[in-house]
N, CA, C and O atoms as a Tinker XYZ file with bonds, in Angstrom:
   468  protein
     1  N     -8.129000   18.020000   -3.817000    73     2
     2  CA    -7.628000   17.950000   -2.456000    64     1     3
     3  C     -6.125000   17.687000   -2.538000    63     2     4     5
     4  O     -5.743000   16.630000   -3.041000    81     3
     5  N     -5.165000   18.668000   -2.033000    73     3     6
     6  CA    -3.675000   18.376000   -1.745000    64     5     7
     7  C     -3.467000   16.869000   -1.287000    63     6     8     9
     8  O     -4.174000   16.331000   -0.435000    81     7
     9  N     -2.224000   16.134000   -2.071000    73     7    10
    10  CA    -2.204000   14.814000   -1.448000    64     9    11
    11  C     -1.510000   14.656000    0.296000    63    10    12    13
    12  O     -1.281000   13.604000    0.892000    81    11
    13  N     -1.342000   15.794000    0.694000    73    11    14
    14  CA    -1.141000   15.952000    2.366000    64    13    15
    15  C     -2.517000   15.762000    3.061000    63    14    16    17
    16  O     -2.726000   14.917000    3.931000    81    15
    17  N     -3.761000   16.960000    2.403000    73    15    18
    18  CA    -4.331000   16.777000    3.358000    64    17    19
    19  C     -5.352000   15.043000    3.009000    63    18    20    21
    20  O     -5.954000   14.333000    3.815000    81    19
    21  N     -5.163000   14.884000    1.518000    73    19    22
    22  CA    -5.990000   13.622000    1.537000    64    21    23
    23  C     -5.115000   12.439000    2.112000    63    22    24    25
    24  O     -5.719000   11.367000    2.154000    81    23
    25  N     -4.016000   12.427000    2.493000    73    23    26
    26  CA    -3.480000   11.387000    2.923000    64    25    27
    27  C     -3.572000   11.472000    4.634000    63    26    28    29
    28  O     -3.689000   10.509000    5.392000    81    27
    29  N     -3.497000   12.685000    4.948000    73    27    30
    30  CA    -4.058000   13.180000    6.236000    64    29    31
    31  C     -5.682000   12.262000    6.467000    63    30    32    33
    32  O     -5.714000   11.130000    6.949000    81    31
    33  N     -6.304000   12.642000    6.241000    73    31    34
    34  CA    -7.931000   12.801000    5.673000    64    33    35
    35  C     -8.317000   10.954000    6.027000    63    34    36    37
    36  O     -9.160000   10.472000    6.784000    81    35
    37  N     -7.379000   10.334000    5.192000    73    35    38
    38  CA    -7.752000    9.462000    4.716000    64    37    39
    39  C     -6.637000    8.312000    6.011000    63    38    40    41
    40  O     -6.862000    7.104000    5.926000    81    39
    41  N     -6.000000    8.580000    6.637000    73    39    42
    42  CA    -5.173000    7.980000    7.496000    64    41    43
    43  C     -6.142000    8.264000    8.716000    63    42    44    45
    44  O     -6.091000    7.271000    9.441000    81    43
    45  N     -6.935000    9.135000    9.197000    73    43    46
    46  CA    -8.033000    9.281000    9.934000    64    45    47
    47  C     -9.160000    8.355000   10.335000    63    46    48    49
    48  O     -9.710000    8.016000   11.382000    81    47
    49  N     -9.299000    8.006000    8.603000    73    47    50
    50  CA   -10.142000    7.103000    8.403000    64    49    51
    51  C    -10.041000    5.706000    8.326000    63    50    52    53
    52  O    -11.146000    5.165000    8.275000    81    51
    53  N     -9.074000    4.939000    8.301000    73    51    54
    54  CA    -8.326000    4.196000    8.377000    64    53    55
    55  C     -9.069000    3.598000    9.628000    63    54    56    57
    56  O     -9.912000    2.707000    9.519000    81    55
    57  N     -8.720000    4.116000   10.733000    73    55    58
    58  CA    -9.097000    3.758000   12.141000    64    57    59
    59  C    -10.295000    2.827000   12.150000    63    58    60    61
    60  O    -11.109000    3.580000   11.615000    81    59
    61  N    -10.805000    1.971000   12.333000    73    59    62
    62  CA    -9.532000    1.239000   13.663000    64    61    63
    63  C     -8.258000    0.496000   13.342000    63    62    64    65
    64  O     -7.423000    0.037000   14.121000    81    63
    65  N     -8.307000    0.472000   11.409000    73    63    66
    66  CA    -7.187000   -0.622000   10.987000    64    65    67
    67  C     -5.892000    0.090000   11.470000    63    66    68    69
    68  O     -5.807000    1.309000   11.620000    81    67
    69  N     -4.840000   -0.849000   11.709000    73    67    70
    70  CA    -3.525000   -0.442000   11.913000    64    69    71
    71  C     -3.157000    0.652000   11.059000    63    70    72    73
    72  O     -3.115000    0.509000    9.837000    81    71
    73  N     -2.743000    2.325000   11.942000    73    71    74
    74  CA    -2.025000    2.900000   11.135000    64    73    75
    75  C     -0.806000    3.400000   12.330000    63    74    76    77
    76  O     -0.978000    3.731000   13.503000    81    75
    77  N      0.287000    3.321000   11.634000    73    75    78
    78  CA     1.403000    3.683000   11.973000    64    77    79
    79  C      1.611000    5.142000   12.448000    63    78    80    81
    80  O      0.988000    6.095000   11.980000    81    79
    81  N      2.774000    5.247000   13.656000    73    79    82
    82  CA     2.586000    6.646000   13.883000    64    81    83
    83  C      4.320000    7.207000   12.859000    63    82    84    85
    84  O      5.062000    6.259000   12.601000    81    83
    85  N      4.779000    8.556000   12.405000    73    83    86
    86  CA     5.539000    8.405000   11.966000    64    85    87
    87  C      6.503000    9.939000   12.810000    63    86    88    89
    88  O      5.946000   11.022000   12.989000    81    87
    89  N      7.767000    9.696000   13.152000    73    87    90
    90  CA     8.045000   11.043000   13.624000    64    89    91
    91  C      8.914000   11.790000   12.749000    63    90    92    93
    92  O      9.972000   12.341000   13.054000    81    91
    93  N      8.261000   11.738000   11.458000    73    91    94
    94  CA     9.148000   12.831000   10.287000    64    93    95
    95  C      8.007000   13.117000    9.724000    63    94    96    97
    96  O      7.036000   12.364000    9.809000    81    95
    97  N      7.995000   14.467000    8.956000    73    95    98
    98  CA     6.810000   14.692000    8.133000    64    97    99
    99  C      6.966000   14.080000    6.662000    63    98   100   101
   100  O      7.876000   14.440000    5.915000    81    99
   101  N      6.135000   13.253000    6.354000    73    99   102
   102  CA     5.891000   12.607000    5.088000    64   101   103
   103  C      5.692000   13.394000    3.955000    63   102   104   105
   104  O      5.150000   14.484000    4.137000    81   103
   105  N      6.014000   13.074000    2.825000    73   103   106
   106  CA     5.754000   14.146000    1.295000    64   105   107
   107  C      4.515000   13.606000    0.933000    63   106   108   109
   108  O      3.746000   14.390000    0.377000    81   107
   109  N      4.110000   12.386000    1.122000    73   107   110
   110  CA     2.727000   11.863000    0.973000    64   109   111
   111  C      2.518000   11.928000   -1.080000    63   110   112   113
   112  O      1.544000   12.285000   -1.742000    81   111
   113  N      3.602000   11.524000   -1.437000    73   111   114
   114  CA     3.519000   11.376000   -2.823000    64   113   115
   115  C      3.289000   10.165000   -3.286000    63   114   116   117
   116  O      3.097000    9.821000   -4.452000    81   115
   117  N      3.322000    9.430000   -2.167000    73   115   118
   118  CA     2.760000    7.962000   -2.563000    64   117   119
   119  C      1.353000    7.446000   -1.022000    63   118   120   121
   120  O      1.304000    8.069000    0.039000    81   119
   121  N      0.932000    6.900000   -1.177000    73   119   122
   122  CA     0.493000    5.779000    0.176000    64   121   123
   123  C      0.589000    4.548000    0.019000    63   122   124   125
   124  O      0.047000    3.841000   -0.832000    81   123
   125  N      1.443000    4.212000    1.031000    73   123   126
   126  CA     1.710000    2.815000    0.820000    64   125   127
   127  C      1.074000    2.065000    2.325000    63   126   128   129
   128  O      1.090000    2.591000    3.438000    81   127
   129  N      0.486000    0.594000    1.944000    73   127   130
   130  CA     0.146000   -0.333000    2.887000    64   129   131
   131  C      0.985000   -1.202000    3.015000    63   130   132   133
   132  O      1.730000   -1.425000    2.060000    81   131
   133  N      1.107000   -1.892000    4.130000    73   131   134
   134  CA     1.862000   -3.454000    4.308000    64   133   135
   135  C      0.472000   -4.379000    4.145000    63   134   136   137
   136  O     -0.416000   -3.530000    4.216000    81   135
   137  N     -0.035000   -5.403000    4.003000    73   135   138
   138  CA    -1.150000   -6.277000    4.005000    64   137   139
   139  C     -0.454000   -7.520000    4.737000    63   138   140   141
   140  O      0.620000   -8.088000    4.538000    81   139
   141  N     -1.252000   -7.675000    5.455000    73   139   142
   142  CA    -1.187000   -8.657000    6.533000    64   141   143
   143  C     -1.713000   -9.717000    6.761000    63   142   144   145
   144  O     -2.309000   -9.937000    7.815000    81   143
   145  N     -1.566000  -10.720000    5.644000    73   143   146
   146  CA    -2.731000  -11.740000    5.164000    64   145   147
   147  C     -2.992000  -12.165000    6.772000    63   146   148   149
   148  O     -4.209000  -12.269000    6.925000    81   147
   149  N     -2.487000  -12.363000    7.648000    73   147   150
   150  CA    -3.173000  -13.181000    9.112000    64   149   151
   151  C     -3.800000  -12.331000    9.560000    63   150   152   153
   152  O     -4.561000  -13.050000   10.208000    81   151
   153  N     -4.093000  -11.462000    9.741000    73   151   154
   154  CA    -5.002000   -9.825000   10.032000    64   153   155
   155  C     -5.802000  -10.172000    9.471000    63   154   156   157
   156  O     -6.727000  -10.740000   10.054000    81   155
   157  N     -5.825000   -9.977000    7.940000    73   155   158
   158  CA    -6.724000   -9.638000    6.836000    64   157   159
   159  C     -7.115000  -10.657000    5.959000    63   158   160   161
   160  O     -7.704000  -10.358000    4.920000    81   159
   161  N     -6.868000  -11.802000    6.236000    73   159   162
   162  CA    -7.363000  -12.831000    5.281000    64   161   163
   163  C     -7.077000  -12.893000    4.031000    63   162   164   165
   164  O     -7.489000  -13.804000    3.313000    81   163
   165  N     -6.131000  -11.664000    3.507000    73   163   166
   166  CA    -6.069000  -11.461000    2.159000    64   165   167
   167  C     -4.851000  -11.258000    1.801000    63   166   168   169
   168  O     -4.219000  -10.389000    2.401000    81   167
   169  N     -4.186000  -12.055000    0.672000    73   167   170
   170  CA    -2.900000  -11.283000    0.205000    64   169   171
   171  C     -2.685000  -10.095000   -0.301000    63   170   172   173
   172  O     -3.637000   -9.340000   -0.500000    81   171
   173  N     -1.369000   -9.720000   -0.600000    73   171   174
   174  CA    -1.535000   -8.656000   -1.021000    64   173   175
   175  C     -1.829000   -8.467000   -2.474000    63   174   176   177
   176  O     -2.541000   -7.532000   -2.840000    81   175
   177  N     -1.297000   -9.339000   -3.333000    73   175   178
   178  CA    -1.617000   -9.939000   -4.795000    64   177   179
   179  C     -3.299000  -10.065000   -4.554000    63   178   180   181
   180  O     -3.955000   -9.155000   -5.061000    81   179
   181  N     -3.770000  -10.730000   -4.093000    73   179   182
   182  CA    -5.392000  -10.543000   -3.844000    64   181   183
   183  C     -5.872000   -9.894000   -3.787000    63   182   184   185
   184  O     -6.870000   -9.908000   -4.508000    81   183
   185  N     -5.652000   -8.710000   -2.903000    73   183   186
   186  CA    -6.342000   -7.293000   -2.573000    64   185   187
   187  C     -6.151000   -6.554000   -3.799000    63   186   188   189
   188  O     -7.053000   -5.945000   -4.374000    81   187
   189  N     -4.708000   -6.639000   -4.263000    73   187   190
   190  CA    -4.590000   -5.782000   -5.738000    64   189   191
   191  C     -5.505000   -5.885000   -6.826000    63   190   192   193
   192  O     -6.001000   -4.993000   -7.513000    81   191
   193  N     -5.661000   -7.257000   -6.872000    73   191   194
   194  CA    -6.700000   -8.125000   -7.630000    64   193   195
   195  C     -8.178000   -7.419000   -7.554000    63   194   196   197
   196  O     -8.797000   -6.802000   -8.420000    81   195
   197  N     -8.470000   -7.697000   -6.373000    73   195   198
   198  CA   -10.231000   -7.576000   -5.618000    64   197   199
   199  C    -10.106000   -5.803000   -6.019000    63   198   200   201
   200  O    -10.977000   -5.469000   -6.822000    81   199
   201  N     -9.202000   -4.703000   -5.595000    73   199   202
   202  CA    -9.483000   -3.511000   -5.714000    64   201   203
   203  C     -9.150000   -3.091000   -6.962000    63   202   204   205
   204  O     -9.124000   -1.874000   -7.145000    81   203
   205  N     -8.829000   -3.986000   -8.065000    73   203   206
   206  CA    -8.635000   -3.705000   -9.610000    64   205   207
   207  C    -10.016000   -3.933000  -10.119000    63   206   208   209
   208  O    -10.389000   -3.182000  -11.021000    81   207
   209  N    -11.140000   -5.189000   -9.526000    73   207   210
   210  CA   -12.065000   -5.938000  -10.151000    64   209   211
   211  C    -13.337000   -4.482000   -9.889000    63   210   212   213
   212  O    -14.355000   -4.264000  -10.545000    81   211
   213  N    -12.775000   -3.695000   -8.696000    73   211   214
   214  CA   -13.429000   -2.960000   -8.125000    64   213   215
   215  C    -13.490000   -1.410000   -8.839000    63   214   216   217
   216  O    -14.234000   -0.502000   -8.468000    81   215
   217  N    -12.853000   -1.370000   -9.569000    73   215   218
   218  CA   -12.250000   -0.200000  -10.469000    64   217   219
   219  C    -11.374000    0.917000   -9.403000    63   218   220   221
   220  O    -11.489000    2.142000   -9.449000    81   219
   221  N    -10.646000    0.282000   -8.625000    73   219   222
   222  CA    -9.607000    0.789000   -7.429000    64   221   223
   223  C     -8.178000    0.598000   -8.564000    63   222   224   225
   224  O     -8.278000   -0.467000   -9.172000    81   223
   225  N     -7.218000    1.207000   -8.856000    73   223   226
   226  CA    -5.918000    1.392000   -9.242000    64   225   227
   227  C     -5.037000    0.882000   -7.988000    63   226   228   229
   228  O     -5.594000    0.699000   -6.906000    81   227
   229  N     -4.148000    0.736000   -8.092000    73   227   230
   230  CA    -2.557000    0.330000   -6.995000    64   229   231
   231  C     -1.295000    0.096000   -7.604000    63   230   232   233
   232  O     -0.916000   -0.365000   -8.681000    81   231
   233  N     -0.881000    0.455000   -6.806000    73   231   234
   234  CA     0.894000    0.105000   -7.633000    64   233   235
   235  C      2.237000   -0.588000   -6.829000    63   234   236   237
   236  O      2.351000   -0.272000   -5.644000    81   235
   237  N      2.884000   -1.176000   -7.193000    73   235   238
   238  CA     4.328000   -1.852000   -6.634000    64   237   239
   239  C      5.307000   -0.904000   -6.562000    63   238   240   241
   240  O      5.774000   -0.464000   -7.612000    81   239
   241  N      5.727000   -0.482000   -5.425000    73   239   242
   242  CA     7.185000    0.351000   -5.021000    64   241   243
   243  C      7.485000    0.029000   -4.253000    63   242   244   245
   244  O      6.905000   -0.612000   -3.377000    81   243
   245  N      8.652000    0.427000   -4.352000    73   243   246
   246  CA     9.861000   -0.256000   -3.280000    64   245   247
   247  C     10.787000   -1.545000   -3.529000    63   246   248   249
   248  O     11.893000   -1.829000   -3.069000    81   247
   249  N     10.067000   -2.123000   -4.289000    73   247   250
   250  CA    10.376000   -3.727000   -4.663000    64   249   251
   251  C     12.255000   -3.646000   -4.547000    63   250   252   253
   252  O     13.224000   -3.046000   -5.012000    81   251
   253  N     11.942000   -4.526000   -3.751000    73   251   254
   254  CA    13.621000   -5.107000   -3.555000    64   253   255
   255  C     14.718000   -5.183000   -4.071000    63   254   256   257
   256  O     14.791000   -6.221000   -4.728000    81   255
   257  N     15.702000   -4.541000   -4.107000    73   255   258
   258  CA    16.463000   -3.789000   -4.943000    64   257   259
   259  C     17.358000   -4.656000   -5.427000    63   258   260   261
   260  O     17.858000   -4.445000   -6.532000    81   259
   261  N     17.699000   -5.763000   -4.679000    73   259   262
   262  CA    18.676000   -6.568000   -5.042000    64   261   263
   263  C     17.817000   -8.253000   -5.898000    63   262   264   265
   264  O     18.433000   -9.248000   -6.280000    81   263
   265  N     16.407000   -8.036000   -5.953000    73   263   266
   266  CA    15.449000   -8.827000   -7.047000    64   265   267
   267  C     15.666000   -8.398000   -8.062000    63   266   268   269
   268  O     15.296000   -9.127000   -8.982000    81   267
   269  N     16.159000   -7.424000   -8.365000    73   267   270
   270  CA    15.846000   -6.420000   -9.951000    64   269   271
   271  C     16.800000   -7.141000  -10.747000    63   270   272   273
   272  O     17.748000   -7.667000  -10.165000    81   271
   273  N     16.668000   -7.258000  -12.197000    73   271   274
   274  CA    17.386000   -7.640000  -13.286000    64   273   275
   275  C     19.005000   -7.247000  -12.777000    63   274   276   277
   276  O     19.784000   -8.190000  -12.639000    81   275
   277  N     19.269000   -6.477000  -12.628000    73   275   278
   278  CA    20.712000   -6.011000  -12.859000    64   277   279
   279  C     21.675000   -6.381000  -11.915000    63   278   280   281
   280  O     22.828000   -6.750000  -12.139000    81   279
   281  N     20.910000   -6.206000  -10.465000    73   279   282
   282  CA    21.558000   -7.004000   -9.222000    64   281   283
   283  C     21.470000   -8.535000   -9.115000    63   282   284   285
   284  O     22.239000   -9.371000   -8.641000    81   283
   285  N     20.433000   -8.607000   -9.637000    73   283   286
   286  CA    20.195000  -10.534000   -9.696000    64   285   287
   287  C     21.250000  -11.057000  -10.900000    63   286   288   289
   288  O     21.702000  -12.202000  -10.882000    81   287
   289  N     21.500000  -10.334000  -11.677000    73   287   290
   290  CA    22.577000  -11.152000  -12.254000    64   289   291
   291  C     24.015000  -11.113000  -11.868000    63   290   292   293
   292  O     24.805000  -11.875000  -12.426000    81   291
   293  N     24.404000  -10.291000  -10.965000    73   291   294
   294  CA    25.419000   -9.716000  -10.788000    64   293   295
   295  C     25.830000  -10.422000   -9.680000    63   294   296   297
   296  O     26.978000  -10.854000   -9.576000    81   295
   297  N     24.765000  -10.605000   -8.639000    73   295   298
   298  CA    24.997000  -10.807000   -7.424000    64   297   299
   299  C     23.644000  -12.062000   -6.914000    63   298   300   301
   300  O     22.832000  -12.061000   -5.989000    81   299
   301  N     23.860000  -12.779000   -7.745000    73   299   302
   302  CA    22.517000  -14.170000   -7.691000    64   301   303
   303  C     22.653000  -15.106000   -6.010000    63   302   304   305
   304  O     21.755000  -15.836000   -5.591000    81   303
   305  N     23.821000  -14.874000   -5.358000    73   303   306
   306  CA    23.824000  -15.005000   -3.875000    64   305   307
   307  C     23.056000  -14.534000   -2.804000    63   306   308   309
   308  O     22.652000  -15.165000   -1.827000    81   307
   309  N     22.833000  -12.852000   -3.218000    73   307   310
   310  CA    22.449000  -12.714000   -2.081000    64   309   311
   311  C     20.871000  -12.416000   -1.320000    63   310   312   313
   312  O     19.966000  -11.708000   -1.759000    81   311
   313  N     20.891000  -12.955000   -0.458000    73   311   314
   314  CA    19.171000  -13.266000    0.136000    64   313   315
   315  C     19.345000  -12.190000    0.871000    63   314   316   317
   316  O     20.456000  -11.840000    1.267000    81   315
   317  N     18.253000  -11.560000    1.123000    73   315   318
   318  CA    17.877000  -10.139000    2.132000    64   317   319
   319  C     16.470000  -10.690000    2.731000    63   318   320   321
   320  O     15.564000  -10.182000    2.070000    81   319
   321  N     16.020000  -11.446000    3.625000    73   319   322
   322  CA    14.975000  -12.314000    3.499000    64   321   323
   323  C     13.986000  -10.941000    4.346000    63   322   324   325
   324  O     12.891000  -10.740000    3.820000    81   323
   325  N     14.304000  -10.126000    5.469000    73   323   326
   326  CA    13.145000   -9.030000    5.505000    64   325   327
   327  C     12.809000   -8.283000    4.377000    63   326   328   329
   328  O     11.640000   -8.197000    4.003000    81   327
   329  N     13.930000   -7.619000    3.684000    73   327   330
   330  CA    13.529000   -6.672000    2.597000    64   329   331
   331  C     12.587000   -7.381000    1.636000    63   330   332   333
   332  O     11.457000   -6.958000    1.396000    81   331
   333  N     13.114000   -8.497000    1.088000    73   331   334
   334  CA    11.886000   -9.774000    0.460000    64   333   335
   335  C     10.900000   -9.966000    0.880000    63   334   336   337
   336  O     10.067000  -10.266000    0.026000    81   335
   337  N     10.320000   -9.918000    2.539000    73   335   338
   338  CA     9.318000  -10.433000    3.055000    64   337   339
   339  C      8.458000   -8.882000    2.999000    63   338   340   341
   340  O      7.356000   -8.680000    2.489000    81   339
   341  N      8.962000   -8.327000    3.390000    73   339   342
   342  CA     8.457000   -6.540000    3.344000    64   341   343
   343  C      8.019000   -6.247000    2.116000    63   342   344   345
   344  O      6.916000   -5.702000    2.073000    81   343
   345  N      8.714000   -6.506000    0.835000    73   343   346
   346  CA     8.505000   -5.678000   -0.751000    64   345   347
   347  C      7.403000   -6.714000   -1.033000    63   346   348   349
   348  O      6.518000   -6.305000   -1.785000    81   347
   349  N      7.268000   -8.087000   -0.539000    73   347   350
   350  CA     6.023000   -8.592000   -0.685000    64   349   351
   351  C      4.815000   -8.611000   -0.167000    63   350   352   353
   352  O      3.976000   -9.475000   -0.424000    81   351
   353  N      4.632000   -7.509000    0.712000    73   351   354
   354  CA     3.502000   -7.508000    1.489000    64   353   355
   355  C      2.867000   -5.529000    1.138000    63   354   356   357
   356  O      1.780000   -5.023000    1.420000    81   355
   357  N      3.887000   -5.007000    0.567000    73   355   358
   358  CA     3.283000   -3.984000    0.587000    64   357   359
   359  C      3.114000   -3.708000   -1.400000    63   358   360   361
   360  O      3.623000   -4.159000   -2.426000    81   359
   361  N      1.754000   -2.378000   -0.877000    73   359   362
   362  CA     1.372000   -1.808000   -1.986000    64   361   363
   363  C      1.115000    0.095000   -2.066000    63   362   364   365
   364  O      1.133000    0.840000   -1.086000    81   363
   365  N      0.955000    0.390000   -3.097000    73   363   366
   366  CA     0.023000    1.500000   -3.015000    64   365   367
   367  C     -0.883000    1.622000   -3.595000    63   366   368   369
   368  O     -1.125000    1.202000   -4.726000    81   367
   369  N     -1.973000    2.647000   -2.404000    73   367   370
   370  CA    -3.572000    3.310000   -3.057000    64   369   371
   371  C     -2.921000    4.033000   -3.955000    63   370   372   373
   372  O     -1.730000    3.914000   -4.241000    81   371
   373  N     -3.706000    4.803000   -4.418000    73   371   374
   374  CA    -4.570000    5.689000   -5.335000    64   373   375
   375  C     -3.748000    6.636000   -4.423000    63   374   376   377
   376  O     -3.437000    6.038000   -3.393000    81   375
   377  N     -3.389000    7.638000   -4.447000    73   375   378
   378  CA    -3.341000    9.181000   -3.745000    64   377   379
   379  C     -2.750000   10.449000   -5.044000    63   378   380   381
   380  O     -1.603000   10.725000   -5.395000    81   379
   381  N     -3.665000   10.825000   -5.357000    73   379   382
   382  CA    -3.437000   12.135000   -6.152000    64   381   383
   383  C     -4.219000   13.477000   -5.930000    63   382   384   385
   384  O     -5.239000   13.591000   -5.250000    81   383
   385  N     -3.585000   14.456000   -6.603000    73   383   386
   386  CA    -4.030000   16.132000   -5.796000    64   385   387
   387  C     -5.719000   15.977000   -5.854000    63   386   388   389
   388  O     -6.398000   16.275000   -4.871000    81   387
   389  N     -6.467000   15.359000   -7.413000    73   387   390
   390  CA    -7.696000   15.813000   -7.545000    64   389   391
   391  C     -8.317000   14.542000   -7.056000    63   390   392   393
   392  O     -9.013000   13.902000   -7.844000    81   391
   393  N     -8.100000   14.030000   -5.600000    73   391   394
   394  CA    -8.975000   12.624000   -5.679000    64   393   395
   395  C    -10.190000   13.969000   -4.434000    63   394   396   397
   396  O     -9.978000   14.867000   -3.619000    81   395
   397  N    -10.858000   13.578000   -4.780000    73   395   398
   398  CA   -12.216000   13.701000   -4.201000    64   397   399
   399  C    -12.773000   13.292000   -2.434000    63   398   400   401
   400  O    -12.213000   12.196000   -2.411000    81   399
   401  N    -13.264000   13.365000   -1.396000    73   399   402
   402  CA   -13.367000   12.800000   -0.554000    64   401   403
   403  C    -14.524000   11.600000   -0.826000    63   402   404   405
   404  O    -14.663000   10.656000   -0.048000    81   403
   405  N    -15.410000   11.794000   -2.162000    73   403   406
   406  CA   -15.926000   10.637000   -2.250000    64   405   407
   407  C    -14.399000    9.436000   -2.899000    63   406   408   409
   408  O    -14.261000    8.231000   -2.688000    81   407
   409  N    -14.041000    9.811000   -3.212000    73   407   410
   410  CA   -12.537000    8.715000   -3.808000    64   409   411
   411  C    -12.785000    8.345000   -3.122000    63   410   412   413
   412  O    -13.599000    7.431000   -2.990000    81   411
   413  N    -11.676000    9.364000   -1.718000    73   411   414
   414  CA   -11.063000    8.605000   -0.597000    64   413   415
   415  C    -11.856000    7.086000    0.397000    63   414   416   417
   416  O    -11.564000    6.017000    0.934000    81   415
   417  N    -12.933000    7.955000    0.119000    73   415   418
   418  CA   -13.950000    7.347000    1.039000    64   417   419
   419  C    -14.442000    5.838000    0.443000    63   418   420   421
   420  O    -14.899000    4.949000    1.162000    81   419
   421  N    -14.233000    5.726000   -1.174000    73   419   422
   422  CA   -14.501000    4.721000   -1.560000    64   421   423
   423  C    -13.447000    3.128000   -1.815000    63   422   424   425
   424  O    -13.735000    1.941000   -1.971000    81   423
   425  N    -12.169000    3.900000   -1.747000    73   423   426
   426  CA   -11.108000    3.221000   -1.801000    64   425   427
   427  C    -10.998000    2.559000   -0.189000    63   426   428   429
   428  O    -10.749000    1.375000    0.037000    81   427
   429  N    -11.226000    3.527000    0.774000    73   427   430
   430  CA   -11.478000    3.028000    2.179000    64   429   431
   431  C    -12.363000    1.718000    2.520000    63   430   432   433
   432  O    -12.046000    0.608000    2.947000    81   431
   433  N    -13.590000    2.294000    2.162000    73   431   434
   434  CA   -14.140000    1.467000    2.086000    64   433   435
   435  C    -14.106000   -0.397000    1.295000    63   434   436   437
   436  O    -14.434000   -1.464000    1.815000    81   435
   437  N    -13.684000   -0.159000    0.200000    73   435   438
   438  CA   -13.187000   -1.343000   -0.391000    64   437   439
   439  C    -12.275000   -2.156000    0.554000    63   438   440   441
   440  O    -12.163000   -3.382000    0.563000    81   439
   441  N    -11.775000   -1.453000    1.180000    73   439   442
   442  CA   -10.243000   -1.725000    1.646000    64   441   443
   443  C    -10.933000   -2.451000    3.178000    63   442   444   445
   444  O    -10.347000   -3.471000    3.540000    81   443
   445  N    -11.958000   -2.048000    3.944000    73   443   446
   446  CA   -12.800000   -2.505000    5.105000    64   445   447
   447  C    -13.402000   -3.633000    4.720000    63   446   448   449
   448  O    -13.431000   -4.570000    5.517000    81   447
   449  N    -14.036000   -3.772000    3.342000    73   447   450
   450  CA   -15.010000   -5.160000    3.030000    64   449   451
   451  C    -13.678000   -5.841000    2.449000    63   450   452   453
   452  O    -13.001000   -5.972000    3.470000    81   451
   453  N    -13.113000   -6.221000    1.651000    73   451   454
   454  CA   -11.648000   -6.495000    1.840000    64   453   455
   455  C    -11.243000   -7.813000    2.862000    63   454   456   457
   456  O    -11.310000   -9.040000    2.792000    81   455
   457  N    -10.773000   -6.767000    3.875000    73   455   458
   458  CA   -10.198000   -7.031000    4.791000    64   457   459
   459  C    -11.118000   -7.391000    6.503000    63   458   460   461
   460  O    -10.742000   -7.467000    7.673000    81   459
   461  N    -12.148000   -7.500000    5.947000    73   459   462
   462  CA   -13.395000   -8.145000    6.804000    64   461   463
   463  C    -13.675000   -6.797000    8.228000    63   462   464   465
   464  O    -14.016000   -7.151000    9.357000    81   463
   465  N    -13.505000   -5.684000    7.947000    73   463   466
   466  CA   -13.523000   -4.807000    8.922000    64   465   467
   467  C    -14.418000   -3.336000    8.389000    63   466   468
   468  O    -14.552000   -2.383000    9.157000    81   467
């Protein structure tokens, strides 16, 4: 399945959890969540956790540009406290060309018992 239409597919399914509307078309080379521990009861370090124990994959992007080795030494002043609060709350699924609609459907699902929904 193209990662358009499974990210399509799978943003469908999502519903009723919060999904964002977006007014540019996305490349959908990644999917990324925000986690909302007061929503969801769960961190996002947790969920990574629970959908690793689950044989679910995820990954860290975006991470805060001015945390990184090279800016933190350079520039150890400066606080960006949204970009910090943001790069800590989000993650990414799984989204690749050959995921399956049973994938999708199973990563979803994890993601509903999870997050108590």
């Amino acid at each position: 399945m193209p990662s358009a239409t499974c990210a399509s597919w799978r943003t469908r399914r999502f519903k009723p959890l919060s999904v964002p509307t977006w007014d540019h078309q996305h490349a959908w080379h990644l999917f990324i969540i925000r986690v909302d521990e007061a929503a969801c009861g769960i961190s996002r370090d947790a969920l990574m956790e629970k959908l690793k124990a689950m044989g679910i994959g995820t990954g860290l992007h975006f991470r805060a540009a001015h945390t990184q080795k090279y800016y933190r030494e350079r520039f150890p002043e400066v606080s960006l406290p949204n970009t910090e609060w943001n790069s800590a709350r989000i993650c990414s699924l799984p989204l690749f060309p050959d995921m399956t609609d049973d994938d999708v459907t199973r990563v979803i699902s994890a993601l509903r018992q999870l997050s108590g929904r």
